[in-house]
Biopython code that builds the backbone (N, CA, C, O; Angstrom):
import numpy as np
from Bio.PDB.StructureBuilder import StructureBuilder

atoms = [
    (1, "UNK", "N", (-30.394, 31.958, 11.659)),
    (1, "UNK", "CA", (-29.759, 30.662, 11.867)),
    (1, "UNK", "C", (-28.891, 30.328, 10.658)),
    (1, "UNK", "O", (-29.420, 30.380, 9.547)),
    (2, "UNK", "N", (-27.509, 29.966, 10.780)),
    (2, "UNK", "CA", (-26.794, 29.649, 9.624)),
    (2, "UNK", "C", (-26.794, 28.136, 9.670)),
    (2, "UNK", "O", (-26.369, 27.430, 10.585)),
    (3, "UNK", "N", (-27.288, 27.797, 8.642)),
    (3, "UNK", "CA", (-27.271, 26.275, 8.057)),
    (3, "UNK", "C", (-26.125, 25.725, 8.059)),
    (3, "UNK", "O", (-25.932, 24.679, 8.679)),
    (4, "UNK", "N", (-25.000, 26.450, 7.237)),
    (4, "UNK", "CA", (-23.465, 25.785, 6.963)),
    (4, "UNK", "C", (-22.208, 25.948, 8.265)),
    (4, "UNK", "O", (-21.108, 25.398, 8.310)),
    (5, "UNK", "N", (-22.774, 26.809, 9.155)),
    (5, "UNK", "CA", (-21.831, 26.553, 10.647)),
    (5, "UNK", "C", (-22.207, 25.093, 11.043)),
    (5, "UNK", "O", (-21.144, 24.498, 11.217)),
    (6, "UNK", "N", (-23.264, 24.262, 11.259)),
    (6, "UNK", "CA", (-23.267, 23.221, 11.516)),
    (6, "UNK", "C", (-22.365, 22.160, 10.652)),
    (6, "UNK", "O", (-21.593, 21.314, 11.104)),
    (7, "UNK", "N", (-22.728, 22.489, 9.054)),
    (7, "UNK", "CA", (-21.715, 21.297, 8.590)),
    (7, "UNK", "C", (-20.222, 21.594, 8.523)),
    (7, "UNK", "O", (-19.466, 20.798, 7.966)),
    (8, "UNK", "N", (-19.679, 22.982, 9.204)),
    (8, "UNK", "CA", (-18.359, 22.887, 9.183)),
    (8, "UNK", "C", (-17.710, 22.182, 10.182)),
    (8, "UNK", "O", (-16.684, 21.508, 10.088)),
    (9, "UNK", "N", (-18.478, 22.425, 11.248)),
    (9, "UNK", "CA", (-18.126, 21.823, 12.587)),
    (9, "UNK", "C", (-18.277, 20.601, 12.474)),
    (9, "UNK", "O", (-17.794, 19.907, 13.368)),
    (10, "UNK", "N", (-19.049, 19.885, 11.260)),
    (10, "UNK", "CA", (-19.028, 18.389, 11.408)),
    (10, "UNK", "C", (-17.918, 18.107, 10.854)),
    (10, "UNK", "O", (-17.116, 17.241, 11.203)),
    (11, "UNK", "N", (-17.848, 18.832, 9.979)),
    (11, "UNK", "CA", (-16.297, 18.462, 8.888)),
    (11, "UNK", "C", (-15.409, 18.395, 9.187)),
    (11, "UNK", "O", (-14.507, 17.847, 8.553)),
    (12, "UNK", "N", (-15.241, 19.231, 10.903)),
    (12, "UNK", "CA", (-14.172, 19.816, 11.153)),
    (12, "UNK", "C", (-13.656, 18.557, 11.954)),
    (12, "UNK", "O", (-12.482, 18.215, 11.814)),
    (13, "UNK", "N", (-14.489, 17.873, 12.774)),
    (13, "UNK", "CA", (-14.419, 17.363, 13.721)),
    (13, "UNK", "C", (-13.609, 15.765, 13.594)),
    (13, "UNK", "O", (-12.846, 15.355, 14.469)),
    (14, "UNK", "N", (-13.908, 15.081, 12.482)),
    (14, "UNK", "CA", (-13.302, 14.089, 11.842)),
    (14, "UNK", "C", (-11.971, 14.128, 12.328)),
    (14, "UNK", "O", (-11.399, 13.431, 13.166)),
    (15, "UNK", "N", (-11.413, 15.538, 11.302)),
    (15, "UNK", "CA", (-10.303, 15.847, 11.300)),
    (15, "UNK", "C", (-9.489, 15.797, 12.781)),
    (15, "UNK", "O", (-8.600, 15.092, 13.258)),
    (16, "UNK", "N", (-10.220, 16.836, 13.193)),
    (16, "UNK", "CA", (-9.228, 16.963, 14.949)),
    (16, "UNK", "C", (-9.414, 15.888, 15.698)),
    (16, "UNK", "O", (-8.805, 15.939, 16.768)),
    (17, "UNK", "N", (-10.236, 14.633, 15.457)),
    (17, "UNK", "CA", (-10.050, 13.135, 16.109)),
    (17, "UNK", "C", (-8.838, 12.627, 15.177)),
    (17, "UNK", "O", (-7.966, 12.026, 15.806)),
    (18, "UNK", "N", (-8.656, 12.740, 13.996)),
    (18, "UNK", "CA", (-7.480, 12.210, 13.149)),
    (18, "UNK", "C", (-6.261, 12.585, 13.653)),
    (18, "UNK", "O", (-5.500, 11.689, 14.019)),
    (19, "UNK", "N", (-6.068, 13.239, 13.705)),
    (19, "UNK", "CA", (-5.028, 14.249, 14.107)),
    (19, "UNK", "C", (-4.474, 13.965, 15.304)),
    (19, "UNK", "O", (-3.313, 13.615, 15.514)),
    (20, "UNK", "N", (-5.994, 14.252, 16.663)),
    (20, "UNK", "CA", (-4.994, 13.351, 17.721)),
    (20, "UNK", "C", (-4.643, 11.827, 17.592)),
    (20, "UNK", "O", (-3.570, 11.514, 18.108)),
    (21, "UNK", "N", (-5.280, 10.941, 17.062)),
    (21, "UNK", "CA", (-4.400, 9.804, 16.725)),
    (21, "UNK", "C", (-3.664, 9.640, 16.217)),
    (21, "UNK", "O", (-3.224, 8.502, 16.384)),
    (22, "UNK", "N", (-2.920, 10.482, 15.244)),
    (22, "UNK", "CA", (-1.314, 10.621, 14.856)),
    (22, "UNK", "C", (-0.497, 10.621, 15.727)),
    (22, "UNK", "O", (0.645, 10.196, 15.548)),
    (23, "UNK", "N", (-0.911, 11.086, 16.817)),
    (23, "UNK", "CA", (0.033, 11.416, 18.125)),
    (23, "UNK", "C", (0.381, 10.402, 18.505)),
    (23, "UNK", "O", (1.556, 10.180, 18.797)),
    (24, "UNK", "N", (-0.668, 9.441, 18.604)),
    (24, "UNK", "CA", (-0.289, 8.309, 19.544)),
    (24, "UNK", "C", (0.210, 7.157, 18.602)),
    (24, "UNK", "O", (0.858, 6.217, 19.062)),
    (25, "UNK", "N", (0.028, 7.212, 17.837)),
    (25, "UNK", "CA", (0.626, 5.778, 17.157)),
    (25, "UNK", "C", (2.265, 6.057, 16.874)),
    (25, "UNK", "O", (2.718, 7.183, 16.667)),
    (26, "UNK", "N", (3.073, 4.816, 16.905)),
    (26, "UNK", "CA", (4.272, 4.750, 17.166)),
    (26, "UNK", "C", (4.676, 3.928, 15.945)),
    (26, "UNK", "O", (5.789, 3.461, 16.184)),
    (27, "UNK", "N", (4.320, 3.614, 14.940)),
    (27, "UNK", "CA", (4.775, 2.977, 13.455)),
    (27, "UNK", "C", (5.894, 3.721, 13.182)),
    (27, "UNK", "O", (6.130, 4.929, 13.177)),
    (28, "UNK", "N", (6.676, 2.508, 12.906)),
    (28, "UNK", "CA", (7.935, 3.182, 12.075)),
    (28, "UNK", "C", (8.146, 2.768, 10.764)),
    (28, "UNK", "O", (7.904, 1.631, 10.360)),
    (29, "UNK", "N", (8.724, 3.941, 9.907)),
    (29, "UNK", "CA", (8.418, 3.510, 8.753)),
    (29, "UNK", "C", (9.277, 2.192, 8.238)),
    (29, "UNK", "O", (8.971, 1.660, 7.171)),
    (30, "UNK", "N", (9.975, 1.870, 8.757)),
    (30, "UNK", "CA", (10.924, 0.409, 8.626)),
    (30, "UNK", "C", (9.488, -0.586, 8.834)),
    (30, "UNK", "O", (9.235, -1.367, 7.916)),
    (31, "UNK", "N", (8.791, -0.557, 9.744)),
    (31, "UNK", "CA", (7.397, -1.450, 10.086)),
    (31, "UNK", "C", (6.686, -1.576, 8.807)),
    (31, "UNK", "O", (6.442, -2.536, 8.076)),
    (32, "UNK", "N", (6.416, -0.258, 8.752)),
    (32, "UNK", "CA", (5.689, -0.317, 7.409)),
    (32, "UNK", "C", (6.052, -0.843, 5.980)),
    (32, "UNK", "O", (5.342, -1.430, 5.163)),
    (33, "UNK", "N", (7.435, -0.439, 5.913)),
    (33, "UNK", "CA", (8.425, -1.085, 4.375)),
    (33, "UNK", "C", (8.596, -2.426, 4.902)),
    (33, "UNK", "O", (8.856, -3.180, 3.964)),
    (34, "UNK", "N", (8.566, -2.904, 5.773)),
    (34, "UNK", "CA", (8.645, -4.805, 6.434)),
    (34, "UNK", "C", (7.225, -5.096, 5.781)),
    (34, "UNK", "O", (7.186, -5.757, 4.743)),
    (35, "UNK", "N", (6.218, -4.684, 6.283)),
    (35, "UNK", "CA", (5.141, -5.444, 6.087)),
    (35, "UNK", "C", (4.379, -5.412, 4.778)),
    (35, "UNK", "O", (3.535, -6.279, 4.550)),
    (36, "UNK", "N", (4.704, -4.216, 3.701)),
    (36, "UNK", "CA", (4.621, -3.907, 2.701)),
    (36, "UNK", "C", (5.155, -4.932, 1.406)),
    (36, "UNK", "O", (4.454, -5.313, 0.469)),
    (37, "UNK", "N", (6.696, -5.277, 1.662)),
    (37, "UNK", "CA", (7.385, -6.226, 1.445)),
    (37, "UNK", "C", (6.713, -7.301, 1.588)),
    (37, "UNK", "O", (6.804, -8.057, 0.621)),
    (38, "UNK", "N", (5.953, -7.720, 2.587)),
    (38, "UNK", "CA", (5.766, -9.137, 3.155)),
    (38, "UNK", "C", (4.638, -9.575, 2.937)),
    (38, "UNK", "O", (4.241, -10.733, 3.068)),
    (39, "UNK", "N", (3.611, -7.892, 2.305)),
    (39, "UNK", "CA", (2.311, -8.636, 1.567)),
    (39, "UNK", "C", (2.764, -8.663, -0.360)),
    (39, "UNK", "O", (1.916, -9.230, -1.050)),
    (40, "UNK", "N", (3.574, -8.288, -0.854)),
    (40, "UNK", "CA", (3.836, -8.227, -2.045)),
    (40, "UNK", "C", (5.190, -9.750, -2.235)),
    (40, "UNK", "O", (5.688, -10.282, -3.227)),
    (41, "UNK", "N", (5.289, -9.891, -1.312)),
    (41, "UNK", "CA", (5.947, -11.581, -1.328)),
    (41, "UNK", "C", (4.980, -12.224, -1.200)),
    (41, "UNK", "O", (4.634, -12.820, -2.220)),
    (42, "UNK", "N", (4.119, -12.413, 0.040)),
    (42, "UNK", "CA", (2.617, -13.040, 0.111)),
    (42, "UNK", "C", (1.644, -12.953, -2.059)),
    (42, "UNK", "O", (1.073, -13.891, -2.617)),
    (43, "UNK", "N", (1.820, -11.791, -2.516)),
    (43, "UNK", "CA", (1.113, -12.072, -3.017)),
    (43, "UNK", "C", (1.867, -12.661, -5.059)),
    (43, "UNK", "O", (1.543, -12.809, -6.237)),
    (44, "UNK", "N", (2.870, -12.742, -4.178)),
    (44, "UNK", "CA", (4.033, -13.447, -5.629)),
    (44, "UNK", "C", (3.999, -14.938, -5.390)),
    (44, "UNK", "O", (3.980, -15.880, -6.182)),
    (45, "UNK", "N", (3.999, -14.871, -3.809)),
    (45, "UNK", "CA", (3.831, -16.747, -4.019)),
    (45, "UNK", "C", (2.079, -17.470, -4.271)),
    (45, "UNK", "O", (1.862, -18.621, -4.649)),
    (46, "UNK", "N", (1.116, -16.522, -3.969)),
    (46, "UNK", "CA", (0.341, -17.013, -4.158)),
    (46, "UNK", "C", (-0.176, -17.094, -5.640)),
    (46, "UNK", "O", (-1.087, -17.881, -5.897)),
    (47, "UNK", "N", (0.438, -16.215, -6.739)),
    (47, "UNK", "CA", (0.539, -16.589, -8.110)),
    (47, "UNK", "C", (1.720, -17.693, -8.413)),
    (47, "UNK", "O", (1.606, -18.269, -9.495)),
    (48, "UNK", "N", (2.529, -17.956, -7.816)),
    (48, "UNK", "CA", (3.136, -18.906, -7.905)),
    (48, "UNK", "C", (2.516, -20.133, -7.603)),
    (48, "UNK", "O", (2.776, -21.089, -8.334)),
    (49, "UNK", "N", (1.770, -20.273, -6.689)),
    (49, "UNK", "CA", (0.930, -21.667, -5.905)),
    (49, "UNK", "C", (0.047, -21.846, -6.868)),
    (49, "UNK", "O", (-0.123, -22.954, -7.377)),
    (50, "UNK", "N", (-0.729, -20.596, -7.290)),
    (50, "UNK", "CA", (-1.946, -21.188, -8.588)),
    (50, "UNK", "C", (-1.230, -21.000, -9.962)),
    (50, "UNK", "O", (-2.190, -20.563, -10.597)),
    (51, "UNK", "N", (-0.451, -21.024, -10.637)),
    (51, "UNK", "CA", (0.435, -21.081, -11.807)),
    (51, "UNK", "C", (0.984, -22.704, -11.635)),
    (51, "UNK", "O", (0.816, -23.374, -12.654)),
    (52, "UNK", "N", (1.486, -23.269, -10.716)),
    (52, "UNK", "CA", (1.794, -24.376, -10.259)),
    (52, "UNK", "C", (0.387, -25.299, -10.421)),
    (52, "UNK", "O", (0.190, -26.176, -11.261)),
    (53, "UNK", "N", (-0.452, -24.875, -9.453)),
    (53, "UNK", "CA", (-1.629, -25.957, -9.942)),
    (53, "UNK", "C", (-2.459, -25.910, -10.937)),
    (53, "UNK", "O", (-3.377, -26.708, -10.750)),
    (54, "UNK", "N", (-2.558, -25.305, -11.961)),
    (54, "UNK", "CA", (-2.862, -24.859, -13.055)),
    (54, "UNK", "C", (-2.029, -25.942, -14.127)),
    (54, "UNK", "O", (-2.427, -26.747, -14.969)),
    (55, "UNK", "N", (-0.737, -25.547, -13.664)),
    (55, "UNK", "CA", (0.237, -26.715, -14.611)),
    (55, "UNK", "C", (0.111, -28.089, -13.990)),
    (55, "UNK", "O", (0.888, -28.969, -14.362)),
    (56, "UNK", "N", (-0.823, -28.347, -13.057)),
    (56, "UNK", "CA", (-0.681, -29.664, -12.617)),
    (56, "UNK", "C", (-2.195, -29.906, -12.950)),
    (56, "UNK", "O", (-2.535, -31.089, -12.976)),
    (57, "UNK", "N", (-3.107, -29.008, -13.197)),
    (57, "UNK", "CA", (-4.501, -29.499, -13.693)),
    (57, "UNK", "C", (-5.626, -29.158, -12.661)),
    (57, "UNK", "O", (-6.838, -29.110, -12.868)),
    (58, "UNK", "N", (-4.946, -28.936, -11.512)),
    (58, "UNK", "CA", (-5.969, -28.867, -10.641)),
    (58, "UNK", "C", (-7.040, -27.856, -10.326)),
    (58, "UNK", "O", (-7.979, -27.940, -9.534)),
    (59, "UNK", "N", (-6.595, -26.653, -11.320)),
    (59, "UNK", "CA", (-7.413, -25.453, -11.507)),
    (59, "UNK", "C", (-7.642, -25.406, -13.133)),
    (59, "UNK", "O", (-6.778, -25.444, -14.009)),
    (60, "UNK", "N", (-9.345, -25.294, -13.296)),
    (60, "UNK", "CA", (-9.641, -25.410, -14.472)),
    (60, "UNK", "C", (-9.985, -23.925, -15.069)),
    (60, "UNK", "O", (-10.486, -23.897, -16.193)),
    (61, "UNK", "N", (-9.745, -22.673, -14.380)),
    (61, "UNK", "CA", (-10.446, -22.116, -14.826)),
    (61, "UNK", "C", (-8.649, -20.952, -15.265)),
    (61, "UNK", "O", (-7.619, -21.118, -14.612)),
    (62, "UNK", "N", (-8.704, -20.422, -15.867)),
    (62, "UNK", "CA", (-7.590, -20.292, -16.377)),
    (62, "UNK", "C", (-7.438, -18.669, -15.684)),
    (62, "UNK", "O", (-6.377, -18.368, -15.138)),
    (63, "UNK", "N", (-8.700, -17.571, -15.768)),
    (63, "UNK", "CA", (-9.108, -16.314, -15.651)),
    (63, "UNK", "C", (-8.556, -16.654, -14.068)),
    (63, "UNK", "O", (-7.351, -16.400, -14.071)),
    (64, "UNK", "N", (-8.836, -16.970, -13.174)),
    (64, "UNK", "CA", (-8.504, -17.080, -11.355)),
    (64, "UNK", "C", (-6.944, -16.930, -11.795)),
    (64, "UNK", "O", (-6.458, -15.838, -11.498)),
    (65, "UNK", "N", (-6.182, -17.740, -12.378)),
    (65, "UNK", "CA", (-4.497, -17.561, -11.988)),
    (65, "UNK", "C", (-4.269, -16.167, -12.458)),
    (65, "UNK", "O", (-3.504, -15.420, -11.848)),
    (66, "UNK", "N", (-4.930, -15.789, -13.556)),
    (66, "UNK", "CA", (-4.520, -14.595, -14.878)),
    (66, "UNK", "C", (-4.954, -13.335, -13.645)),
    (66, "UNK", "O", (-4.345, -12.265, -13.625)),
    (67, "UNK", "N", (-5.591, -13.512, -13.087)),
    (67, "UNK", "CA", (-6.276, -12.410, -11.847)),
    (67, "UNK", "C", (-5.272, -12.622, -11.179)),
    (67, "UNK", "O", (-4.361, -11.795, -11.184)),
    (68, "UNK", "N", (-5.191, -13.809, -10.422)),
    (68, "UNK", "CA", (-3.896, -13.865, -9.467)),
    (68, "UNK", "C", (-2.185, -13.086, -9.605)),
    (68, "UNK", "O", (-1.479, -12.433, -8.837)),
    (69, "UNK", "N", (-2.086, -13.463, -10.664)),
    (69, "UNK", "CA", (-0.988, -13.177, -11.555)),
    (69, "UNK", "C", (-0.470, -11.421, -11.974)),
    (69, "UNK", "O", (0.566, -10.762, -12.071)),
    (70, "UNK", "N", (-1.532, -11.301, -12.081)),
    (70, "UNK", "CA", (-1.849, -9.477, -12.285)),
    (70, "UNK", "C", (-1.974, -8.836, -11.157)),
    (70, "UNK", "O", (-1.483, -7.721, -10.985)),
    (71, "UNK", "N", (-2.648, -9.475, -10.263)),
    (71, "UNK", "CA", (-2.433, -8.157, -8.597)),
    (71, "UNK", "C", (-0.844, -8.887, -8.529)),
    (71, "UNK", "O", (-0.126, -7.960, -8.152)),
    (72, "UNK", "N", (-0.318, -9.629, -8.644)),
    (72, "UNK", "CA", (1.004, -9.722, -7.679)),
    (72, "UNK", "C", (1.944, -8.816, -8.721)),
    (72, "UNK", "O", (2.901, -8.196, -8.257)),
    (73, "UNK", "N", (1.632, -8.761, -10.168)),
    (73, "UNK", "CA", (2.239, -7.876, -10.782)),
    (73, "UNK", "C", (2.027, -6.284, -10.438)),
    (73, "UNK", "O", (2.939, -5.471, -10.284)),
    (74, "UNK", "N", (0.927, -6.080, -10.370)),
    (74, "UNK", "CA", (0.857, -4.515, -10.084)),
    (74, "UNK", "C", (1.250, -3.974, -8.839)),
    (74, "UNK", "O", (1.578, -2.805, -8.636)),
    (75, "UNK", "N", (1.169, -5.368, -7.596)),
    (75, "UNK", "CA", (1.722, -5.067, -6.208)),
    (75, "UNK", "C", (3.409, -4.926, -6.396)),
    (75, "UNK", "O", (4.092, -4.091, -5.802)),
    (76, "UNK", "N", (3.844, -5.785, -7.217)),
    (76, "UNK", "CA", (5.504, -5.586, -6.969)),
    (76, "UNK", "C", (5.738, -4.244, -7.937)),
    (76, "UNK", "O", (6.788, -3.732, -7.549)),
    (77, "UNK", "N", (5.142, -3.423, -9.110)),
    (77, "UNK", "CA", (5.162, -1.986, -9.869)),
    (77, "UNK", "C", (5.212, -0.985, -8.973)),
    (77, "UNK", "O", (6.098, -0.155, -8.772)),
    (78, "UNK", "N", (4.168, -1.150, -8.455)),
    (78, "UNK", "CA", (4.056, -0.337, -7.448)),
    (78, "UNK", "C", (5.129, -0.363, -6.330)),
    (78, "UNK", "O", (6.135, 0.326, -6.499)),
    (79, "UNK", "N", (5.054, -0.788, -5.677)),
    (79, "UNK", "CA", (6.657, -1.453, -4.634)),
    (79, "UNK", "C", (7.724, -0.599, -5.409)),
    (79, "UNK", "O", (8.206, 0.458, -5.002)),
    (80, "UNK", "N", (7.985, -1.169, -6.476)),
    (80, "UNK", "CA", (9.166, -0.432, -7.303)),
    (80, "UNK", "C", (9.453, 1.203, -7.623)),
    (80, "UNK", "O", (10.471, 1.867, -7.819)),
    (81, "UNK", "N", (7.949, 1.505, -7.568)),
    (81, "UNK", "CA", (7.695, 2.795, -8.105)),
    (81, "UNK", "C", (7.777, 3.422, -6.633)),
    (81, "UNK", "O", (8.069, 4.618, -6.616)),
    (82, "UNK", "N", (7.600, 2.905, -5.602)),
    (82, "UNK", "CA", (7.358, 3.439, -4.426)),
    (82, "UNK", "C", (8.793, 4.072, -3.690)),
    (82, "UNK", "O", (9.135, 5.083, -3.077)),
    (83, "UNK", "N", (9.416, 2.719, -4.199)),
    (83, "UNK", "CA", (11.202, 2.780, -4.011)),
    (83, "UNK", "C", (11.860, 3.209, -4.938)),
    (83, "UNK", "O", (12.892, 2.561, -5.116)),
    (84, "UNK", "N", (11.681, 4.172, -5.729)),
    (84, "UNK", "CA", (11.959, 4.956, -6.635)),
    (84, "UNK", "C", (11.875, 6.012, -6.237)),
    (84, "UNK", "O", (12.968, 6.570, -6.131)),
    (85, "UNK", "N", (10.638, 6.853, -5.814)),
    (85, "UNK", "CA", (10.260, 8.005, -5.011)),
    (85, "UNK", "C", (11.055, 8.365, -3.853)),
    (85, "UNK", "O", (11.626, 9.449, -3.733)),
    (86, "UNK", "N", (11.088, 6.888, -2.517)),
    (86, "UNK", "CA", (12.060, 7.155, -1.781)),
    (86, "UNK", "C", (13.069, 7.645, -1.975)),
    (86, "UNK", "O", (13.275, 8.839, -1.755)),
    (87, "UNK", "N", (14.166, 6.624, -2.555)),
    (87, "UNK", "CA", (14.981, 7.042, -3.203)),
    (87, "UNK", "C", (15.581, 8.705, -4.064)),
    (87, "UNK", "O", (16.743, 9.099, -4.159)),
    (88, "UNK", "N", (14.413, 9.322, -4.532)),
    (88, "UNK", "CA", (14.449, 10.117, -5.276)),
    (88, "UNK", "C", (14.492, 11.153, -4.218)),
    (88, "UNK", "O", (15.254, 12.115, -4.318)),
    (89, "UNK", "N", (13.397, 10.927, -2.824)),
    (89, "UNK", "CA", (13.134, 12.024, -2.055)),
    (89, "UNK", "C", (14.487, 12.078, -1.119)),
    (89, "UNK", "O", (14.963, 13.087, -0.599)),
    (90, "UNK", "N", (14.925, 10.887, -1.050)),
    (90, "UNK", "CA", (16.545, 10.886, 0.000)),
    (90, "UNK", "C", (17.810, 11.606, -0.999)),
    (90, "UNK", "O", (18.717, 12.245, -0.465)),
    (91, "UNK", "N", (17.755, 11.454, -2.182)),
    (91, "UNK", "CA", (18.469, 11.935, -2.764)),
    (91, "UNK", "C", (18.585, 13.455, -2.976)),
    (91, "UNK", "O", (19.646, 14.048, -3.171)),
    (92, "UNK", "N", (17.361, 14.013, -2.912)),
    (92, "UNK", "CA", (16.278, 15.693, -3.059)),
    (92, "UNK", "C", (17.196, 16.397, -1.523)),
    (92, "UNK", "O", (17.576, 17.558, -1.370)),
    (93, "UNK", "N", (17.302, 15.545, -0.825)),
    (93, "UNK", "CA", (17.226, 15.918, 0.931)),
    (93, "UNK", "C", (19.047, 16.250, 0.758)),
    (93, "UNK", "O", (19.596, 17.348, 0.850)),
    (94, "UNK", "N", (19.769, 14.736, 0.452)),
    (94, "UNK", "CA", (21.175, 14.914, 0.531)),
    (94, "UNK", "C", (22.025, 16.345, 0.309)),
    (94, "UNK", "O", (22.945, 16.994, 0.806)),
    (95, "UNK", "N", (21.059, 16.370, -0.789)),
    (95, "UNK", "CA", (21.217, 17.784, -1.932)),
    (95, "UNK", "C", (21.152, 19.105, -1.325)),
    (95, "UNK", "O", (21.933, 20.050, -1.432)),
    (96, "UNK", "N", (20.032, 18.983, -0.643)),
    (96, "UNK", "CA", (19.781, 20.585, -0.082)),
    (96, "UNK", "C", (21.279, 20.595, 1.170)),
    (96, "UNK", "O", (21.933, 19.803, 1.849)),
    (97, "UNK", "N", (21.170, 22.591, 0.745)),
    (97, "UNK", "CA", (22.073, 23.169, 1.684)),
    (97, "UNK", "C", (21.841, 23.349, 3.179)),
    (97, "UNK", "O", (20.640, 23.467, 3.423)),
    (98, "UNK", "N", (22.826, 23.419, 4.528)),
    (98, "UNK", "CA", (22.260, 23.406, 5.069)),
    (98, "UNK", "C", (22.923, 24.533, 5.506)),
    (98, "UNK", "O", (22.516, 25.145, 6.493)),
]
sb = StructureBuilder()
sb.init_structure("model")
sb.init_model(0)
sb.init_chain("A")
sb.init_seg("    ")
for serial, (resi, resn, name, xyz) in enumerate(atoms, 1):
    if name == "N":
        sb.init_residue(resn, " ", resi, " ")
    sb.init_atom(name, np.array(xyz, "f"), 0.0, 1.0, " ", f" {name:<3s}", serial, name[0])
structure = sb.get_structure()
């Protein structure tokens, strides 16, 4: 009896359910750069909303905005860095011969 034929076939199996659901989903990557955009705006105004009440007093704790403040920073780095790559990979593509 081989022990490790069973866990390949489990391993395996994940995969070939993944796989056929690639098939079927219809995302385009414009969908995806929309909504990507639209949580890294979501999360610039919501350091904006607590930076605002902070300067108005209504938040005492100073660490909540400084948290706030820092994911919307690392969400828009990232964004940038992301559109950099694009960029870099459309440019890689232009290039090649055909």
């Amino acid at each position: 009896m081989n022990i490790y034929s069973n866990h390949i076939q489990t391993l395996n199996h994940p995969i070939q359910t993944e796989t056929k659901n690639k098939h079927h989903s219809s995302t385009h990557f414009s969908q995806v750069l929309k909504s990507t955009i639209e949580k890294v705006n979501q999360a610039q105004l919501a350091s904006d909303a607590k930076t605002e009440a902070l300067a108005k007093g209504k938040i005492e704790h100073l660490h909540d905005v400084m948290i706030t403040a820092q994911k919307a920073s690392i969400a828009l780095e990232t964004t940038v860095q992301i559109q950099r790559k694009v960029i870099d990979a459309y440019n890689e593509i232009m290039r090649m011969q055909v």
